[in-house]
Backbone bond lengths (Angstrom), bond angles and torsions (degrees), N, CA, C in turn:
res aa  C-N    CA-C-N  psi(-1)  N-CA   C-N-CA  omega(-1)  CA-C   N-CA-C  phi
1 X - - - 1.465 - - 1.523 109.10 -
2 X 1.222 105.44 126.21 1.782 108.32 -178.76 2.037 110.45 -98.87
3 X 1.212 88.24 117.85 1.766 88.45 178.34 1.503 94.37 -51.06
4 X 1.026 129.59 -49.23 1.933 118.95 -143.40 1.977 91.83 -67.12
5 X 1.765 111.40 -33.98 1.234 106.27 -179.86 1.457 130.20 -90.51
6 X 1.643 93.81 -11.40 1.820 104.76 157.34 1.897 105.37 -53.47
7 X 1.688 91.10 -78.22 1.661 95.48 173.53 1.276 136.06 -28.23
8 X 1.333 116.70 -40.87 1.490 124.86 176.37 1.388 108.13 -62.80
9 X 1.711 120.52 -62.02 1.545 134.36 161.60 1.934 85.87 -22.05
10 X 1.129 104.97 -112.68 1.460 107.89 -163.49 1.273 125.04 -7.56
11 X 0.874 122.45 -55.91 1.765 147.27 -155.77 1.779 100.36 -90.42
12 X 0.942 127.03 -24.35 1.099 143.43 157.31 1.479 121.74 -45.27
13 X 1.852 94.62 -83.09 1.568 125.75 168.22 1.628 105.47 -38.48
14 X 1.434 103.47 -57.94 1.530 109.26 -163.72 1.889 105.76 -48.28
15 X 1.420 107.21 -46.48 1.424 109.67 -155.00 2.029 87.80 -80.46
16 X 1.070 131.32 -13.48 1.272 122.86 173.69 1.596 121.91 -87.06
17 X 1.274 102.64 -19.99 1.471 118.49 -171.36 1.491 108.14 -108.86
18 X 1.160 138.32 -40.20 1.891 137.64 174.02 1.113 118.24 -65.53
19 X 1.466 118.05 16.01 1.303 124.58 141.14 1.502 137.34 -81.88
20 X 1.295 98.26 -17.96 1.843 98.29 -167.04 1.728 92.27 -117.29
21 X 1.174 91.51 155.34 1.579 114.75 -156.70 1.288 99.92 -133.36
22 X 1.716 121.66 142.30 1.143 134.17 168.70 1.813 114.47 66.98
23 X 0.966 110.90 65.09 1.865 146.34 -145.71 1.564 87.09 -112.32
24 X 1.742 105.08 139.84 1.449 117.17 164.02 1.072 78.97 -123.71
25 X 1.321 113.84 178.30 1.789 140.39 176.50 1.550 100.32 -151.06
26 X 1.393 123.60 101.93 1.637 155.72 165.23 1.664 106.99 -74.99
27 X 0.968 127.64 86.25 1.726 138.25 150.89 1.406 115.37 -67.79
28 X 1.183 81.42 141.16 1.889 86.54 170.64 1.774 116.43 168.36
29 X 1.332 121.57 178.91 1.166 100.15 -171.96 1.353 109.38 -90.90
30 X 1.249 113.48 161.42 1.614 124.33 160.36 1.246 131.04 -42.00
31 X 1.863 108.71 -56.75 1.189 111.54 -165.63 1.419 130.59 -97.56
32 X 1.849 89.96 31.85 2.010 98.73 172.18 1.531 117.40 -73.81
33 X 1.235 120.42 142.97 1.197 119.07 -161.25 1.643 80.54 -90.80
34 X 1.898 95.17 166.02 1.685 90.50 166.58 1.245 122.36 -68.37
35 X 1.432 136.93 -29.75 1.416 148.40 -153.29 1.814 94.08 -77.46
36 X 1.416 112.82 -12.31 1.836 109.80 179.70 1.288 113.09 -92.94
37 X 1.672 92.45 131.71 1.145 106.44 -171.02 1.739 131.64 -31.28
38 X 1.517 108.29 -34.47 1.485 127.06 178.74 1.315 107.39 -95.64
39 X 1.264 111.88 1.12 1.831 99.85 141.62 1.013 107.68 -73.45
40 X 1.449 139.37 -78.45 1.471 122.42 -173.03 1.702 124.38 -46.50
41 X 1.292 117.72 -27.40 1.168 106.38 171.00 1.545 124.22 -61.77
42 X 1.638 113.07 -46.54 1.137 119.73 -174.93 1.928 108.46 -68.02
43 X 1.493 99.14 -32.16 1.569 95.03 158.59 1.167 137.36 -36.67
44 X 1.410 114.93 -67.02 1.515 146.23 169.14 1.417 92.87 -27.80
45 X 2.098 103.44 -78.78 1.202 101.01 -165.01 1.516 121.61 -60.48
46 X 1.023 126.33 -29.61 2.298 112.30 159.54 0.845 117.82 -35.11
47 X 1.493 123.39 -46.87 1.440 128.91 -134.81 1.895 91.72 -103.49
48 X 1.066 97.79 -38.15 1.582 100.40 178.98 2.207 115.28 -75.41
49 X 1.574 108.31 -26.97 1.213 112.83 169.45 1.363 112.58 -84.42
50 X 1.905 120.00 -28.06 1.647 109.35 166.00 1.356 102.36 -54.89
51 X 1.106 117.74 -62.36 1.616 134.29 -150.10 2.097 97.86 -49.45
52 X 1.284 102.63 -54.36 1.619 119.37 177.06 1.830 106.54 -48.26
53 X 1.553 113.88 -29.00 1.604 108.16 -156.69 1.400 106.85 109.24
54 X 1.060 124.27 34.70 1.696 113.45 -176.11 1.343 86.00 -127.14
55 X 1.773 114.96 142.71 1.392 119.01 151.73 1.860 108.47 -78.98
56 X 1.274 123.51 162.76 0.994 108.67 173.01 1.447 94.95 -118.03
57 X 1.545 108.17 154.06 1.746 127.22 170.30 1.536 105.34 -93.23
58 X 1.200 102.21 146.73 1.916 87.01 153.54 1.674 86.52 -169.62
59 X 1.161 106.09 170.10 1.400 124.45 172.67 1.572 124.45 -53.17
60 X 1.457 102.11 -19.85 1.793 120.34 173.22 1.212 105.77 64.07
61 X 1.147 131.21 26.75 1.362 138.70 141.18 1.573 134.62 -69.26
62 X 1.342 126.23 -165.98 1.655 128.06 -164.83 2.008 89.47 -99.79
63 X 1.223 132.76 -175.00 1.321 142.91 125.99 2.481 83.44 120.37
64 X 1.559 83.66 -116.35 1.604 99.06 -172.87 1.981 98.05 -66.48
65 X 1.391 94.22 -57.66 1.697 104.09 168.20 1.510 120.42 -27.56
66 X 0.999 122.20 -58.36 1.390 139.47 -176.89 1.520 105.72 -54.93
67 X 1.105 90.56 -68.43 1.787 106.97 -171.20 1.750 115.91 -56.87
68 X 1.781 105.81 -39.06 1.473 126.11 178.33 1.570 93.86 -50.60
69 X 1.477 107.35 -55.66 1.687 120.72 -147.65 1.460 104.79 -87.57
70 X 1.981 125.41 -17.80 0.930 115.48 141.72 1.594 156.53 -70.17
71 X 1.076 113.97 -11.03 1.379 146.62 172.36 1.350 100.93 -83.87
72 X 1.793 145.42 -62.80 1.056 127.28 160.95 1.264 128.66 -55.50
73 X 0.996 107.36 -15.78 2.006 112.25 176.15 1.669 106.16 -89.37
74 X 1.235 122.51 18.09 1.401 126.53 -168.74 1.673 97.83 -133.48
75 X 1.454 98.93 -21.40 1.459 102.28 175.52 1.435 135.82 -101.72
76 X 1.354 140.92 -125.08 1.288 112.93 -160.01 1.517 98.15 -115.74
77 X 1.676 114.51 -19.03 1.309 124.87 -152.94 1.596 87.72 -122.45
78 X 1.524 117.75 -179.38 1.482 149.01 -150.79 1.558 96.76 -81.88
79 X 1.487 97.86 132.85 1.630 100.59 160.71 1.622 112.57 -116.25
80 X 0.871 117.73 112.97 1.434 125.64 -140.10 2.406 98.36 -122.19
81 X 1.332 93.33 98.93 2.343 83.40 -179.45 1.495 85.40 -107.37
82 X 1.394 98.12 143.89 1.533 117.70 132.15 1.423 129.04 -115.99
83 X 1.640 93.20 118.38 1.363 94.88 -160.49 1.526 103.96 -110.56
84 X 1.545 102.68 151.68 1.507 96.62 175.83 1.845 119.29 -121.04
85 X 1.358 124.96 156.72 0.884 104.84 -150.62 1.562 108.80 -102.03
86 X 1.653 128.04 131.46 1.470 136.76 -163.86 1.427 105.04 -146.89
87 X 1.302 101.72 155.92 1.814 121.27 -174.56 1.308 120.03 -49.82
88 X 1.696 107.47 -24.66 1.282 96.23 -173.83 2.035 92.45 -159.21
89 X 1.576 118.32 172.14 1.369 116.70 168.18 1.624 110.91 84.58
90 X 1.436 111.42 -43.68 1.480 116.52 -147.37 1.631 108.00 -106.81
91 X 0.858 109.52 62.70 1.514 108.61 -179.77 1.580 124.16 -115.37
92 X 1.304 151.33 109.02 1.161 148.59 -67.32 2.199 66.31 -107.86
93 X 1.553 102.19 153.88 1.306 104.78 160.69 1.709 112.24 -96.62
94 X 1.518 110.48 164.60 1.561 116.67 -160.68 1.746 105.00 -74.24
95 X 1.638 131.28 5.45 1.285 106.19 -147.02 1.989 85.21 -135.94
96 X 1.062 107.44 59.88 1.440 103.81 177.69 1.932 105.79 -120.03
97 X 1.090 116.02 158.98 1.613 130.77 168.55 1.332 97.83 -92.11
98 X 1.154 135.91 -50.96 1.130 151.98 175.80 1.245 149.25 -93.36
99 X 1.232 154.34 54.92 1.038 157.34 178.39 1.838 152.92 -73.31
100 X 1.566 119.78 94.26 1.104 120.43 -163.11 1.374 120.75 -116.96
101 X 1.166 120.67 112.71 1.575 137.40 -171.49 1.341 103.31 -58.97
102 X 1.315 135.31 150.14 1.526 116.50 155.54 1.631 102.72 -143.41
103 X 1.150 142.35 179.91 1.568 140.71 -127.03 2.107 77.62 -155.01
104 X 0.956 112.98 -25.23 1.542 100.95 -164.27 1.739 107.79 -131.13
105 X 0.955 128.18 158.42 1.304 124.71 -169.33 1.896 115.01 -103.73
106 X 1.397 99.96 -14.74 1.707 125.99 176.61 1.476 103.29 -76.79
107 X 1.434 127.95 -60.30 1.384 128.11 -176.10 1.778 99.07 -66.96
108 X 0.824 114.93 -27.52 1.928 124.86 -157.06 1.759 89.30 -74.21
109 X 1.438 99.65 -61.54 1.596 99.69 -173.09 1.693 128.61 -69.06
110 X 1.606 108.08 -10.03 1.515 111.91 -176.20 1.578 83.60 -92.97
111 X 1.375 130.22 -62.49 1.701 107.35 170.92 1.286 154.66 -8.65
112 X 1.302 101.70 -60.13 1.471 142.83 157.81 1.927 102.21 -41.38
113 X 1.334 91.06 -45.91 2.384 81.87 -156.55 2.328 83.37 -114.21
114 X 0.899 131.48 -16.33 1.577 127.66 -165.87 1.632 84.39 -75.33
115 X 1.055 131.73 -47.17 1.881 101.23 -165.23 1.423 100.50 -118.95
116 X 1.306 120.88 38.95 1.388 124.47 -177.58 1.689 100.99 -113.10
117 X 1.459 107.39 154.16 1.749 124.83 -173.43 1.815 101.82 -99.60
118 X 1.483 119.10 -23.61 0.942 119.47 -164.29 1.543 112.85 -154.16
119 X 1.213 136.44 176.75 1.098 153.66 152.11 1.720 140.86 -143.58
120 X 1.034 103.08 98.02 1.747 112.86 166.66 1.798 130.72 -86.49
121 X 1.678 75.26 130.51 1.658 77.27 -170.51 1.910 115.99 -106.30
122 X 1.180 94.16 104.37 1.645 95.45 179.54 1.637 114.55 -58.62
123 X 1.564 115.12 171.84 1.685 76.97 161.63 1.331 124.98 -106.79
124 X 1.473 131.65 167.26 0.964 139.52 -175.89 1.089 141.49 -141.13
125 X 1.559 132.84 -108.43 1.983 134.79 161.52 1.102 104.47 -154.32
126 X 1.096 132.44 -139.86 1.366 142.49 -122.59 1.839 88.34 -97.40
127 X 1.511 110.45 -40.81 1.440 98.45 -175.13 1.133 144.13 -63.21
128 X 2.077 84.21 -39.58 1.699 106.85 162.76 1.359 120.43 -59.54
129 X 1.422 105.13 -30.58 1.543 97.85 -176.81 1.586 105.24 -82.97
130 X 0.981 132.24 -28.09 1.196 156.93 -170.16 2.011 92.89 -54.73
131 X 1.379 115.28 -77.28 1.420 134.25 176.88 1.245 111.78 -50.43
132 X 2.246 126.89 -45.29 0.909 110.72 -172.78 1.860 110.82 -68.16
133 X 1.198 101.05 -56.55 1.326 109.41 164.72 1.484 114.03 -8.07
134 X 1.509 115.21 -77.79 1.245 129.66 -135.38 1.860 99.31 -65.31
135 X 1.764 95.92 -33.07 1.278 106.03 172.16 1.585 135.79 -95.89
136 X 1.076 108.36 12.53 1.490 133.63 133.02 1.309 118.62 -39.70
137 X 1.016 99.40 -79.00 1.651 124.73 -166.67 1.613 111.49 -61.32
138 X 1.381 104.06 -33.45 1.587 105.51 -172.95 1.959 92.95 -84.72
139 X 1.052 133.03 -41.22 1.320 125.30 179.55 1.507 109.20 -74.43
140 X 1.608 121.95 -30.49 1.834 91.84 163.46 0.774 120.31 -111.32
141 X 1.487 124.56 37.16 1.726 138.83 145.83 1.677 102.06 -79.91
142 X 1.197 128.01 -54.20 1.680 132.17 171.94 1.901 98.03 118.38
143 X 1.384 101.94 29.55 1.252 116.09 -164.02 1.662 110.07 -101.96
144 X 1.228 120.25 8.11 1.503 143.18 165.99 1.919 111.25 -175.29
145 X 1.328 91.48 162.22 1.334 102.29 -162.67 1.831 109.36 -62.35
146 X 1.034 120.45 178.87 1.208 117.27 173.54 1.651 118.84 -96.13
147 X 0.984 116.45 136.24 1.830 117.24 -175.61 1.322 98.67 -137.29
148 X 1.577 98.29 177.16 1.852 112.20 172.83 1.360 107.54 -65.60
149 X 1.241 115.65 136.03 1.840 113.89 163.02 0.972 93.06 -110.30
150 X 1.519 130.06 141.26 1.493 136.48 155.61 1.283 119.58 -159.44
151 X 1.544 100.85 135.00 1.269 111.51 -177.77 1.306 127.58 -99.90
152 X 1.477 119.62 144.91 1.739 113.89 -168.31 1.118 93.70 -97.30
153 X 1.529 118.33 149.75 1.653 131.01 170.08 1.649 117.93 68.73
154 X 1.372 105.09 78.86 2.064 121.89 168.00 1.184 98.30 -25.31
155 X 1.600 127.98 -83.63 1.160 128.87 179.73 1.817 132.73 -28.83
156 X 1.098 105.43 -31.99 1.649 114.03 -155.72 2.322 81.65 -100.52
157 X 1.054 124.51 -9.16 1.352 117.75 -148.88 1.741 89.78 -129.04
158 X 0.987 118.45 -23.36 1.469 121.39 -161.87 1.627 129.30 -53.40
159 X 1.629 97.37 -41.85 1.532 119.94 149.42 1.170 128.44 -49.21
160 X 1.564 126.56 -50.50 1.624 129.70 179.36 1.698 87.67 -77.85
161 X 1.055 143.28 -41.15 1.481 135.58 178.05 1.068 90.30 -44.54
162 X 1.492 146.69 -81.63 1.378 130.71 -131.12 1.362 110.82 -110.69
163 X 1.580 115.62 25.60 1.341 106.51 159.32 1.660 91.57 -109.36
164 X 1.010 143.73 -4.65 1.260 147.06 175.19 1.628 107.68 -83.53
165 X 1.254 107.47 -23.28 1.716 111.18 170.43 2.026 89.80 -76.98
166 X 1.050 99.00 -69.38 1.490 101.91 -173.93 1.587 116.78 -23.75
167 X 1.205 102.43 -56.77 1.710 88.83 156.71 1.556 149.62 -113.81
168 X 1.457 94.37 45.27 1.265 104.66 142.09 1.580 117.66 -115.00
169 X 1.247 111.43 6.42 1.610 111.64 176.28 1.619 82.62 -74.89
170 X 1.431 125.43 -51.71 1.872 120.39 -165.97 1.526 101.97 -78.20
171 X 1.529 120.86 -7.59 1.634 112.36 161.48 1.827 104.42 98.57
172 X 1.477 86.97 11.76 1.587 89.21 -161.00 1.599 100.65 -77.37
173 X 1.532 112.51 -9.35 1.411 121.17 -175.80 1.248 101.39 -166.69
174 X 1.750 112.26 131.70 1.837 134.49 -135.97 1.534 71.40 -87.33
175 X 1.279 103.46 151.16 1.679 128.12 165.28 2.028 103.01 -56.20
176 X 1.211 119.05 -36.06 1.175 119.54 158.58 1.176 131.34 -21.16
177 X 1.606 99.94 -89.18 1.743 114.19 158.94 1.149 122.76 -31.94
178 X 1.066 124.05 -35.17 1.515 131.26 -157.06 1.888 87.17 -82.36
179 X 1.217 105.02 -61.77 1.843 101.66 -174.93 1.396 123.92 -42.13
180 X 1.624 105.60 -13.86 1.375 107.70 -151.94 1.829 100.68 -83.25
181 X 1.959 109.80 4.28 1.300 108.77 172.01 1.622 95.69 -108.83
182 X 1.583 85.64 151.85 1.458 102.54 172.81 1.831 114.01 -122.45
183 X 0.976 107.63 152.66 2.195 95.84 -164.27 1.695 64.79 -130.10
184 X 1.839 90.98 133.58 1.968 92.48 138.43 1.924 83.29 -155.51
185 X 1.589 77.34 -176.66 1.525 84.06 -169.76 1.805 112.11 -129.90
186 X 1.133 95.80 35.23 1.790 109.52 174.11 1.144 98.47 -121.97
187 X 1.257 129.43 -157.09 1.805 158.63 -121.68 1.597 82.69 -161.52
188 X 1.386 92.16 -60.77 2.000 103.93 -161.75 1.693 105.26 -54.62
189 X 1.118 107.93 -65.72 1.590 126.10 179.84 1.817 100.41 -29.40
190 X 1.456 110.47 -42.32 1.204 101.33 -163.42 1.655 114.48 -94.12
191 X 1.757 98.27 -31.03 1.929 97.56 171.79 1.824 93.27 -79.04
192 X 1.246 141.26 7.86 0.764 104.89 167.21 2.264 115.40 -94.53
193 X 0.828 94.00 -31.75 1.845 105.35 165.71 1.549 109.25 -63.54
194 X 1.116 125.40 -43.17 1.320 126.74 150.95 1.343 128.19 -11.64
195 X 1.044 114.03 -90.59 1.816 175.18 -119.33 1.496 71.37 -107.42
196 X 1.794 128.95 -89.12 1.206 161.71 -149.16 2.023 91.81 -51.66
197 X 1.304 104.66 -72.00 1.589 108.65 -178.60 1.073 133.06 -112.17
198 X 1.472 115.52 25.05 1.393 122.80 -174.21 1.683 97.13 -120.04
199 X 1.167 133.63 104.67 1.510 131.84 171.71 1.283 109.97 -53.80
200 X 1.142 105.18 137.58 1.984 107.24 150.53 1.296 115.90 -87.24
């Protein structure tokens, strides 16, 4: 990995992205087919946060991505991927305003959450968990601002919930942190926290 071509990535992104205002960021996995059920949900939800004034973020990939970035591209506001580039899965989906390639997965992911109001986590694998994580950690370090975390689907999340209780029962992480996720399992639940703490 070359800093001068990390930096460039950034500096790049920045001057394409510090224009748009009032940003969700939609996670999720790639490899949902459309015919799953949380494709249409994550649909809905774009199309219902364009429609509200929200640009939507997403990774600009195929699966939850696709579907997030189609629903805002159907709506009133920005469908906005950053996509990064891999061997296989990741190939930019057809329904973005916006589109940014990136070579590294470090510049790709501070993009993604730096001009965003919020974050939703569909479910996914290793990446999603990978991203929710990463932004965990940067809000109870004090290392980015604080936003909504929320996760779609109790069921699909319930396990990483309670090993994440597990350590804060050993203190390994303040009962704090831990609040800073929210689980519901509608569309509504989530434009309404949205809507609720995200200004226009």
């Amino acid at each position: 990995m070359s800093l001068v071509t990390v930096g460039a990535e950034l500096l790049s992104a920045k001057e394409k992205l510090q224009s748009f205002e009032n940003n969700v960021t939609v996670f999720g996995s790639a490899r949902i087919e459309s015919s799953d059920p949380l494709y249409f949900k994550a649909y809905e939800l774009g199309k219902d946060l364009s429609n509200a004034g929200y640009n939507v973020f997403t990774g600009g990939g195929p699966g939850i991505m696709s579907a997030a970035n189609k629903g805002a591209y159907e709506g009133k506001s920005k469908s906005i991927g950053l996509n990064i580039l891999l061997p296989q899965e990741q190939s930019s989906n057809p329904y973005l305003d916006e589109n940014i390639t990136f070579n590294y997965f470090f510049s790709r992911k501070v993009m993604l959450v730096k001009y965003s109001s919020a974050c939703i986590y569909f479910p996914g694998g290793y990446g999603t968990a990978d991203e929710l994580m990463e932004v965990l950690t940067l809000m109870q370090t004090r290392k980015m601002k604080k936003m909504p975390i929320v996760l779609y689907d109790s069921k699909f999340w319930n396990s990483l919930l309670s090993w994440i209780q597990q350590t804060v029962d050993k203190s390994y992480v303040n009962q704090e942190h831990f609040e800073l996720i929210r689980v519901v399992d509608s569309v509504e639940e989530i434009m309404n926290i949205v809507e609720t703490e995200v200004c226009l």
